[in-house]
N, C-alpha and C positions, 0 to 999 in steps of 0.2 A: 610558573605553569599553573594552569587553572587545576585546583585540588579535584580527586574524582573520591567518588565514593569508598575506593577500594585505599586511593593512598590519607584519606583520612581515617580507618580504621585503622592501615598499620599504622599508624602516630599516636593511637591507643585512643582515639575518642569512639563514642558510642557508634553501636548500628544505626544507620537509617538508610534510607532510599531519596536521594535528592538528584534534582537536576545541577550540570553543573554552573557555576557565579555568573551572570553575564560578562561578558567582553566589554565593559564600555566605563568611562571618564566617568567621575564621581560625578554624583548630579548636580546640575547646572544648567542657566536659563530659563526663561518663565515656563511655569507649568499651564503650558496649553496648547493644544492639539497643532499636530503637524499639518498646516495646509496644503502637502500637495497632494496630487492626484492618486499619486503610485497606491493603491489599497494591498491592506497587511494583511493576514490572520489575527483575529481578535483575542484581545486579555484581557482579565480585568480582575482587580483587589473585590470580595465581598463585598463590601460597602464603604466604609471608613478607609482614605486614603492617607499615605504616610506624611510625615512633614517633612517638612523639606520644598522644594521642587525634581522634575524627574528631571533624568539624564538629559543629553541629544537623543534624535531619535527614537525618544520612550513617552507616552501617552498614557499617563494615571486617568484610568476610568472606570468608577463603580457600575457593578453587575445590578445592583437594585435598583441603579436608573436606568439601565437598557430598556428600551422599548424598540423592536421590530422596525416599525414604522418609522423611529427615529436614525435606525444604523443606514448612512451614507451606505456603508461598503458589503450591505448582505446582498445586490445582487453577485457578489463579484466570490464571495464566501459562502454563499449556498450550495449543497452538493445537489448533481441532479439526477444521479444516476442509482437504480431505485439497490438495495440488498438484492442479492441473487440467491436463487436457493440451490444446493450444489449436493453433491450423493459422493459414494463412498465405494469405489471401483475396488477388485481386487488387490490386495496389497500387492508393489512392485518387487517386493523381496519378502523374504518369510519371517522375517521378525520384528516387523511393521505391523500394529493392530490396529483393526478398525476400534469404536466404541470404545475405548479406552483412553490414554491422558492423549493429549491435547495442547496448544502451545499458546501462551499469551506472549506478546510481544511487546515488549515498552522501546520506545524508538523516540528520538529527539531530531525530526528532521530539520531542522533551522534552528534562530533563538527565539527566545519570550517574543521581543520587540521586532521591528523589521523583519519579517517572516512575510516575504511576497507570498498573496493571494494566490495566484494562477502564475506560477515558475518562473524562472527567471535566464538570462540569456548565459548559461553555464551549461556544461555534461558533468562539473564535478558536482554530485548528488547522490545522496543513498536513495536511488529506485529500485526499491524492494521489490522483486517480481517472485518470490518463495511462497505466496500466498496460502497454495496447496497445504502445509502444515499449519498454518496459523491461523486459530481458533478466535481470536480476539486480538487487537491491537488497542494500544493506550497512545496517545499522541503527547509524549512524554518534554514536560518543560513548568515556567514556573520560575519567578524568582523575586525575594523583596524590594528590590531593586526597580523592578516592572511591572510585575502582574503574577497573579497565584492560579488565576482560572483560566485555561487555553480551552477555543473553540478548534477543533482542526481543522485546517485550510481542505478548500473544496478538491483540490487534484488529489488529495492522499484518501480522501473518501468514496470520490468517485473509485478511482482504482480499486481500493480494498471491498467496495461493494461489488463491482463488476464481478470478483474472484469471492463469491457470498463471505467477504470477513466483515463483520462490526467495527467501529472507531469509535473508541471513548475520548472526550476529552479530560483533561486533569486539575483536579482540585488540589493547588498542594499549598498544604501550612509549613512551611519551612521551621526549622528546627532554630533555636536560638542564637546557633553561632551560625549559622547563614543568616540573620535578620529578620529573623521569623519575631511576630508580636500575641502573647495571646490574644489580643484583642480583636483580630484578624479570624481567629475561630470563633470567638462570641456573635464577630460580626456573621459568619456563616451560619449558624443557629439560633440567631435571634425568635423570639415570637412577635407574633400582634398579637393584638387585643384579644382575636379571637379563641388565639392559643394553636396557630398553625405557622408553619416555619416560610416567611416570602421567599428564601434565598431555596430553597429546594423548588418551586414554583419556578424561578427566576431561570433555573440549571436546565429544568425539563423544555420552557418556551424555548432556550436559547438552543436545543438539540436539536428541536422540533424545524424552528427558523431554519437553523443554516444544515439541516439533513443525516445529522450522524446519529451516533445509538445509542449514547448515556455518557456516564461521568465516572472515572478514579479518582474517588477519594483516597488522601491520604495527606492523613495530621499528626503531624512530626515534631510541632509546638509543644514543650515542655510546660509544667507548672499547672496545668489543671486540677480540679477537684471532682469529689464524685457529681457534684451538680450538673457540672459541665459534661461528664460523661456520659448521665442519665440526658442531658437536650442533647447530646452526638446522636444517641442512640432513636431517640425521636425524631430527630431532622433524616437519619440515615430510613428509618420505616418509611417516614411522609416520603418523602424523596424515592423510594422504589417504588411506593404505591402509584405516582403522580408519571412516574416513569414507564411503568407495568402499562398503562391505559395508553400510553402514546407508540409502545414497543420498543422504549428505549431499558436498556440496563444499569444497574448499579453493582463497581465494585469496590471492596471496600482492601484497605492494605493493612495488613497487622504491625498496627504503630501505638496508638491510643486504645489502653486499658477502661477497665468498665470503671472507674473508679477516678476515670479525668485524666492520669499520668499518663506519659509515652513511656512505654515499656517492651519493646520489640519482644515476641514472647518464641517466634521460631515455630508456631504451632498452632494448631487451635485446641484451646482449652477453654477451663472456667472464665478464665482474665477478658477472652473476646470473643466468644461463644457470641454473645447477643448482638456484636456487630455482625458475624457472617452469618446470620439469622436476620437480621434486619437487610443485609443485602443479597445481591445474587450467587457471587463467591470472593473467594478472598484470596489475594498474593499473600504466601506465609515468607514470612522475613528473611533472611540469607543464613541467620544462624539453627537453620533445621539441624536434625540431625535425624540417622534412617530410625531410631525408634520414636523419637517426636513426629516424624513424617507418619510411622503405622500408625499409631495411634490418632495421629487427627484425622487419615484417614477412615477408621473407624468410627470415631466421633460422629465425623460428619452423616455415617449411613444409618447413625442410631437414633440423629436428628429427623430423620427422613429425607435426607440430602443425598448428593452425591461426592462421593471421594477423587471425583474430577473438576469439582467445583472450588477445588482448591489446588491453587498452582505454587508450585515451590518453587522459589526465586532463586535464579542462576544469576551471577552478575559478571557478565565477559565481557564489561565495559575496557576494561585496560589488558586484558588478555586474549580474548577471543577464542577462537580453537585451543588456543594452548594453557586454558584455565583446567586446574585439575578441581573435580566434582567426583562425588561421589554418586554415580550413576543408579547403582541399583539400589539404590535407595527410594529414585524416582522410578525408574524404569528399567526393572530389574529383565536381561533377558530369558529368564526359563519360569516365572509366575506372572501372573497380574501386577498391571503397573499399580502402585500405590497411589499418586496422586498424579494433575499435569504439570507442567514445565513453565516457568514465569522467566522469560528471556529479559535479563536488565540492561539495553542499549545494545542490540546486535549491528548495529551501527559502526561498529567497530570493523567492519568489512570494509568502510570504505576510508573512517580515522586511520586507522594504521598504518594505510600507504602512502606514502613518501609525495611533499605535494607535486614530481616530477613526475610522480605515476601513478597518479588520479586517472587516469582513462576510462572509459569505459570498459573496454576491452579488460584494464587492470581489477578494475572493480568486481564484476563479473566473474573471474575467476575466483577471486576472494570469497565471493559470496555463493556459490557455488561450493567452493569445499565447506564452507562454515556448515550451510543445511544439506549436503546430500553427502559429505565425507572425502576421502583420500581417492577413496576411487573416481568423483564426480559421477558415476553412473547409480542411482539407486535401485536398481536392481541388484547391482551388490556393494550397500554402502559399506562395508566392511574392507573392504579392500584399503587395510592401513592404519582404521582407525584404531585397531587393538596394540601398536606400537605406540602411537603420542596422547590415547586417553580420551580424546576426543569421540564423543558417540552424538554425529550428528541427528538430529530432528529425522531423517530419514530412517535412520534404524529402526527406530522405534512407533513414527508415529505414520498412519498411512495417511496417502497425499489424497486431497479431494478437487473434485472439478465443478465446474456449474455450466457446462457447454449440453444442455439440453431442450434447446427449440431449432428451429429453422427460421428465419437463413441465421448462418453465422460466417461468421472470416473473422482474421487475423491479418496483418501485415509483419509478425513479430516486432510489435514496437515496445519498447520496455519505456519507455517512456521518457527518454532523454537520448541526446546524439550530439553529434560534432556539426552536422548540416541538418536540412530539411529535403525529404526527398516527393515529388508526386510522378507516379508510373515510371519510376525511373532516372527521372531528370531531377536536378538541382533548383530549388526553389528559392534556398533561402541557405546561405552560408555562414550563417551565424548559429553557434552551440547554443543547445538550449535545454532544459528541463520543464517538464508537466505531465508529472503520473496520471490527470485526468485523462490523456491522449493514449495510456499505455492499452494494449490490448492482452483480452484473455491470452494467457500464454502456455506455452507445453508444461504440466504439472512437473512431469517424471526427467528434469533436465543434468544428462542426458543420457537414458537407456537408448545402448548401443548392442544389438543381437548380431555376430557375425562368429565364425569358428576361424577366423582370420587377424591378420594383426587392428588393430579397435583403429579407426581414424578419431582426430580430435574434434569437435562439435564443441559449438560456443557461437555466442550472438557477438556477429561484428559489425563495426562500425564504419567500414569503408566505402559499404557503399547498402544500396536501397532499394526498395520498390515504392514502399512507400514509409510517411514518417519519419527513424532514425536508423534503424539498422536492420538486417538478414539474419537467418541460420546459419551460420558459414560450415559445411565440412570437408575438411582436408585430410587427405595421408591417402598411404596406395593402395588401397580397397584391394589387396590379395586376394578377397573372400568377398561376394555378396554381402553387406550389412544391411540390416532394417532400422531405424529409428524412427521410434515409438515418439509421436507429435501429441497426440490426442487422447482422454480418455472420453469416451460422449453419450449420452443417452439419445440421438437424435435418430424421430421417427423418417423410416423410408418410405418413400411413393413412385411412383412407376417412371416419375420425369424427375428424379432426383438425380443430381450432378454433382464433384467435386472438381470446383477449377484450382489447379496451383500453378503458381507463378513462380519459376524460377531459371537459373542461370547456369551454365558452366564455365569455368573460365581458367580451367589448366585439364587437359586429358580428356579421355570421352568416356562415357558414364549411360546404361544403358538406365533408364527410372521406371519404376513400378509403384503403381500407387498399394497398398498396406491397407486392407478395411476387415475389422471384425464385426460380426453381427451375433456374436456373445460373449460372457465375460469369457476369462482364461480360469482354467477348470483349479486351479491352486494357485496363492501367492508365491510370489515369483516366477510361473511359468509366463510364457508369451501367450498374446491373445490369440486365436484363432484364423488368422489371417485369410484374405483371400488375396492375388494377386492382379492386376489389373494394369495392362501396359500404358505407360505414357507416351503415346507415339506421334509420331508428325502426321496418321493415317488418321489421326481425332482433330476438331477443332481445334488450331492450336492461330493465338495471336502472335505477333511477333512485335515488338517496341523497337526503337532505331538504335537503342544499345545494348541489345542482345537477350535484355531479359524476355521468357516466354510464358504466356498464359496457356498452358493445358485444360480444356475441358475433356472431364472425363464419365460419363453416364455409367450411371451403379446398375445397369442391367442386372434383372434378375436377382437382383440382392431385395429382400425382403424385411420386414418387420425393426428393428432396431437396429442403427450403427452403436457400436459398443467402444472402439478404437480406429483412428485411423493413425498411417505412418505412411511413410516410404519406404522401399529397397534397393540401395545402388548397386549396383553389378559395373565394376570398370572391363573397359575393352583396353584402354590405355591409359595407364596412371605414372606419375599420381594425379591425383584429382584433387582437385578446388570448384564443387557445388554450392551453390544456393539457393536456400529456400527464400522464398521474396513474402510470398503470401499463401493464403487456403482459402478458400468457401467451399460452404455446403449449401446447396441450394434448389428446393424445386420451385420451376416455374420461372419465368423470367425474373431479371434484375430489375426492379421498377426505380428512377429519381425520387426523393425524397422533397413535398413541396419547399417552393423558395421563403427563405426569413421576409417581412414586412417590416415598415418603419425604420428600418436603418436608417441611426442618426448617433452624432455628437452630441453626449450631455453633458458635457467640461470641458476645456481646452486650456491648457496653462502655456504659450509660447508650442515648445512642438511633443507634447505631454497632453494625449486624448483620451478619454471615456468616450466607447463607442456603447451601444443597446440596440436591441433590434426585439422583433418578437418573432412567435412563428407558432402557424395553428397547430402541427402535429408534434409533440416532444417525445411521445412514447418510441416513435420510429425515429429517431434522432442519436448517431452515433458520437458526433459533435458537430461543431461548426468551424471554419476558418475562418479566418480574415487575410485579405492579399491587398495590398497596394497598388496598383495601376501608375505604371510610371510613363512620362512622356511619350516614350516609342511602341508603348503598346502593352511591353513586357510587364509579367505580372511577378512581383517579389513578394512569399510569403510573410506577415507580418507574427502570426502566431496561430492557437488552435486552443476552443477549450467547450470543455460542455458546458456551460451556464450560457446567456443570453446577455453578456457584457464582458467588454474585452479593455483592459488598460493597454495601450502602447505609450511608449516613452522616446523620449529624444529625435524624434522626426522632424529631417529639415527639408526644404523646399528642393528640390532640384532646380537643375538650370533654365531660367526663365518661366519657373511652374508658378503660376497666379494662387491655384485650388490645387490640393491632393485628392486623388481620386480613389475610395477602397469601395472594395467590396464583400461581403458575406454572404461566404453559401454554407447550407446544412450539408455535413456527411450521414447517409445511413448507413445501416447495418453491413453492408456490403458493399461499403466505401464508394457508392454512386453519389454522384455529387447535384445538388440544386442549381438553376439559376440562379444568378447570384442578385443580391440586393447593395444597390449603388447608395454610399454616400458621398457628398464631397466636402472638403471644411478649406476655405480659401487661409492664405496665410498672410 
């Protein structure tokens, strides 16, 4: 079994934070780059490469020879989807603070090496859709064996910007008994001539290139001296300065002492005072404890900092919910939280189940209780969790949105599925993943308001509107319920519309659309509702398998939508409804123009690099690509936001000369372009 962080500590070896050993065959075969097509996410050693040759599959590449210009695979690794700025709605329960700690997330979505670009033809994936609490993510990985410097792949960027979070990538010096070299750190802080650090330059271009927000340091290499800790400390200034100007971040992990040694210190003190000074804030070690936690707290406010700038690392890598922490230490519930929350591998929602119930559906559940508790509803995460210890991110921290302009929608795509769906119908029957595709989703999942027995609510996977899955709720609605979909800041106008798209498909179910136009007057209360039928006497579309588009005019509604939701009321239950999709929208839906230049820039036997361009990106939700097969039918090939698409393993049909695809831009409101034809004979 591959060692975690947790069961080499009980074995009695030191603290650290590491990813865990790669999965792969001691190295062997020539050291030099994999020619096919398929592009990764990028790694690379500082400078100086190991000896030896790599693994299969693994690509030794120094960071101080990247040039931009030279990486084959930055169109396909660039993120395009810009930071969102997101506000901070009434808390959903009462002991949820705004302004206070905050969660950083280290998360290892693949490994080092073969880490597809743009997803891959699976559902089993950690697509994190909890965004709402997550202040920061680190795109957690790293190993001697591969590579120490991880760029994040574009889908996990796009995502987490859509939902305004930051993505760091990770700088990690491995500790000695994983293969860590000092030499590997000298290489990271070298100078030139001039006396400035190239490999902090190198770090900032390479954010800058492929879109995300900065870099996690953390050097875990033993054996330095104070030399070397005095150039940490300067490479760590240069490196935030160079980073400040681009608006990317530096965070630094309490490993390496001012004085060169790794010394995990559980705090900040004298010993690393000058690194969380030289950068933005700092993960404090696992071995806090609640008066090391006051205390650096304090520290920090006396520096002129903040005591939220510092996150105390949880590590639920091998336990998950069932890791006992000492909570009010971090966030105590009846005073001020002392510091925020450093989550190490919450990934463990989707490790831990069984690989026979990897689902979605299984998945989701898992990660659902991990961030909103026992109850799944965070309006009362408490329901539970004071029996197994567990004090999910919901209790404590409030969830934020960035659903603030017009138009907007959703199709609830979380961003992986079993199939691919358009308006209903099956496109493409192949499982797949790509968090770029995921759309903003309901923060608060799932606040259920009814004085009646709670129906279940959950994203499933059976079936679509569009993308990969519904809102699905079920049980026998005794009572009117309302679920709360939305928190929004979006401005009203006199031809503003909300269209939803949905389904029933057991019992009949009377639907109310749910709109507030202010907050809710105290945490935990409900918004302000107003109620607005969904009736068949409004616009309503009908698709040929039953799902229906409601338009419904916000008559009369003024000034700010605050929340929206629905309300079911059954006539006959039980019920199985679906939510398919939402917009908000004044003014017509307009087409987004069509892509140009669609073409082939690679073809390896039936393994393509397609590219296209297109004048407007701003209004650009994504793009697909479909196939064009002899009889007409069009089979989804994939979806992604960048302006270049890998497919793999494509064979000719029967008697086809040429392959026929096509690419059209999605907008904002899933209106689809003309498509741009290319074709690539076989």
């Amino acid at each position: 079994m591959t060692p975690t962080r947790r069961t080499v500590l009980l074995a009695g070896a030191a603290a650290a934070l590491w990813p865990a050993l790669p999965a792969h065959a001691a190295p062997k075969g020539p050291g030099k780059a994999d020619t096919a097509l398929q592009p990764y996410a990028s790694y690379w050693f500082p400078d100086s490469l190991p000896s030896g040759t790599p693994g299969e599959g693994i690509t030794w590449r120094s960071l101080k020879a990247w040039r931009a210009a030279d990486d084959p695979d930055l169109a396909f690794n660039s993120a395009s989807v810009p930071l969102a700025g997101r506000f901070t709605p009434t808390p959903a329960n009462t002991t949820a603070r705004a302004g206070q700690a905050r969660v950083q997330s280290l998360v290892s979505f693949g490994p080092t090496a073969s880490n597809p670009s743009q997803g891959s033809a699976t559902a089993d994936y950690y697509a994190l859709t909890h965004w709402a609490y997550v202040d920061e993510l680190v795109f957690w990985g790293g190993s001697s064996g591969e590579g120490l410097i991880l760029a994040p792949n574009a889908p996990v960027v796009d995502a987490a910007h859509r939902h305004g979070v930051p993505v760091l990538g990770n700088v990690f010096l491995p500790p000695a008994a994983y293969g860590g070299q000092l030499g590997w750190t000298r290489d990271l802080v070298q100078k030139d001539a001039a006396g400035r650090h190239p490999l902090a330059a190198q770090l900032v271009a390479v954010a800058d290139a492929y879109g995300f927000d900065g870099w996690f340091v953390n050097a875990e290499t033993g054996g330095g001296d104070a030399a070397l800790g005095a150039d940490m400390r300067g490479f760590l200034r240069e490196l935030k300065s160079l980073a400040a100007a681009k608006g990317q971040r530096v965070t630094w992990y309490d490993s390496m002492t001012v004085d060169g040694a790794v010394n995990w210190q559980g705090a900040l003190n004298d010993r690393n005072e000058a690194f969380f000074e030289a950068a933005d804030d700092m993960f404090v070690d696992f071995r806090w404890t609640a008066d090391r936690l006051a205390t650096s707290g304090d520290r920090a406010e006396r520096l002129g900092r903040g005591r939220y700038e510092l996150w105390a690392g949880v590590d639920v890598e091998s336990d998950g919910w069932n890791t006992s922490e000492n909570w009010d230490a971090i966030v105590p519930r009846d005073s001020a939280h002392i510091t925020s929350i450093g989550l190490y591998r919450p990934e463990w929602t989707r490790n831990h189940l069984p690989e026979d119930r990897r689902t979605p559906e299984d998945f989701h559940a898992a990660d659902n209780r991990f961030w909103t508790g026992a109850s799944l509803d965070p309006s009362r995460p408490d329901g539970g969790d004071d029996a197994d210890g567990w004090r999910a991110p919901a209790v404590s921290v409030a969830d934020r949105s960035t659903v603030t302009s017009l138009p907007f929608a959703s199709a609830f795509n979380t961003g992986h599925g079993l199939r691919w769906y358009e308006e209903g119908a099956v496109t493409s029957e192949t499982p797949w993943n790509h968090l770029g595709l995921q759309d903003r989703l309901p923060s608060r999942r799932w606040v259920v308001r009814t004085e009646g027995e709670r129906p279940a609510v959950s994203f499933d996977f059976a079936d679509a509107w569009r993308g990969g899955g519904s809102v699905l709720v079920d049980g026998e609605l005794d009572r009117p319920a309302v679920l709360d979909l939305y928190a929004t800041r979006l401005p009203l106008g006199v031809d503003t519309v909300v269209e939803l798209t949905h389904r029933t498909d057991a019992g009949a179910v009377d639907i109310e659309l749910a709109v507030a136009t202010a907050e809710a007057g105290e945490p935990g209360e409900a918004p302000p509702y107003h109620w607005l039928p969904v009736t068949a006497a409004r616009t309503v579309m009908k698709s040929a398998n039953s799902w229906q588009t409601a338009t419904v005019p916000l008559t009369g509604l003024s000034g700010t939508l605050h929340a929206i939701g629905v309300r079911l009321t059954a006539s006959d239950g039980p019920v199985r409804w679906r939510a398919g999709g939402i917009a908000v929208r004044t003014g017509a839906a307009t087409a987004p123009a069509a892509p140009t230049a669609a073409r082939v820039t690679a073809a390896n036997g039936g393994d393509l690099r397609f590219a296209w361009n297109h004048p407007h990106v701003d209004d650009i939700r994504h793009y697909t690509l479909h196939r064009v097969l002899p009889d007409g039918t069009r089979r989804f090939l994939g979806g992604t936001c960048q302006r270049a698409w890998f497919a793999g393993g494509l064979r000719p049909e029967q008697d086809e000369r040429a392959a026929r695809f096509e690419v059209r831009a999605v907008g904002e409101l899933y209106t689809t372009s003309a498509p741009a034809t290319v074709t690539h004979p076989w």
